[in-house]
N, C-alpha and C positions, 0 to 999 in steps of 0.2 A: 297238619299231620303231626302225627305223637309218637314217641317208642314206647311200646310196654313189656311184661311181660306176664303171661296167661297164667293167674293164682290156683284159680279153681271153677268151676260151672255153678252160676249161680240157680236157684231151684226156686220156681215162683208155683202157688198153688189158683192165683187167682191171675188173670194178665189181661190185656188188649189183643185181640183176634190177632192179630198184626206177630205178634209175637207165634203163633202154634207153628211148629216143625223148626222150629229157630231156638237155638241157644246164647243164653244168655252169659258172657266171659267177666269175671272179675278180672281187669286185667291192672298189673300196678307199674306204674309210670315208670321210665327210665331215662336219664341223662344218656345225652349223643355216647357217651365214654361206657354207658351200660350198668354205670349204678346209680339205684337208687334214688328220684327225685322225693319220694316220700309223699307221692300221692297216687288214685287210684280213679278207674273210671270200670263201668261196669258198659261194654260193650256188646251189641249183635253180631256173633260171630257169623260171617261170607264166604271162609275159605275152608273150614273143618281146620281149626286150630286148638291145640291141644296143650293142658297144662307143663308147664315149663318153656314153651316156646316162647320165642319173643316175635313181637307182631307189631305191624304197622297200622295206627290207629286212625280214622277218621273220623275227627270229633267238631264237627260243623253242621248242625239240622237239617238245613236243605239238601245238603251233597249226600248226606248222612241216606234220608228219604229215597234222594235218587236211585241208591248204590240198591236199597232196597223194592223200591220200586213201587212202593207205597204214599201216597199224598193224601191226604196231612194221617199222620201216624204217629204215636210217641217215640220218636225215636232219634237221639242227637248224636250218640255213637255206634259206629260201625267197624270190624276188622277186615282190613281190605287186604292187608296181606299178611307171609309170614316171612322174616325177616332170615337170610344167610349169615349175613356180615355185615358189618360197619365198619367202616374207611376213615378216619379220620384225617384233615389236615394234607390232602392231595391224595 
């Protein structure tokens, strides 16, 4: 699992059947603490998650699949949630 936070909707004109009625999240990585790791993953959004939000990310193919419900599919990331808070340190 990843913290991100949701950049923008990325717009494909050509894709994998797997993808229609699904959006796709540029979402950019975040340290526990909420800034900035300086990387980015471009995620299937699950939950209707919306630019600026921050989201919890599932970034493991099979689980990935699962979430979506599709086998074999292209698909390694998925947004499984959307994030309130972070707790750090108890």
């Amino acid at each position: 699992m990843k913290i991100g936070r949701v950049a923008q909707t990325v717009v494909s004109t050509i894709h994998s059947p797997v993808f229609d009625g699904r959006r796709l999240l540029l979402c950019d990585l975040l340290e526990p603490d909420g800034s900035p790791s300086g990387g980015y993953l471009i995620a299937v959004d699950t939950v209707g998650a919306g630019a600026g939000e921050t989201v919890l990310l599932l970034d493991e193919g099979n689980s990935a699949r699962q979430v979506i419900g599709m086998s074999p599919a292209p698909v390694r990331t998925v947004v499984v949630g959307v994030i309130d808070e972070v707790t750090l340190g108890g």
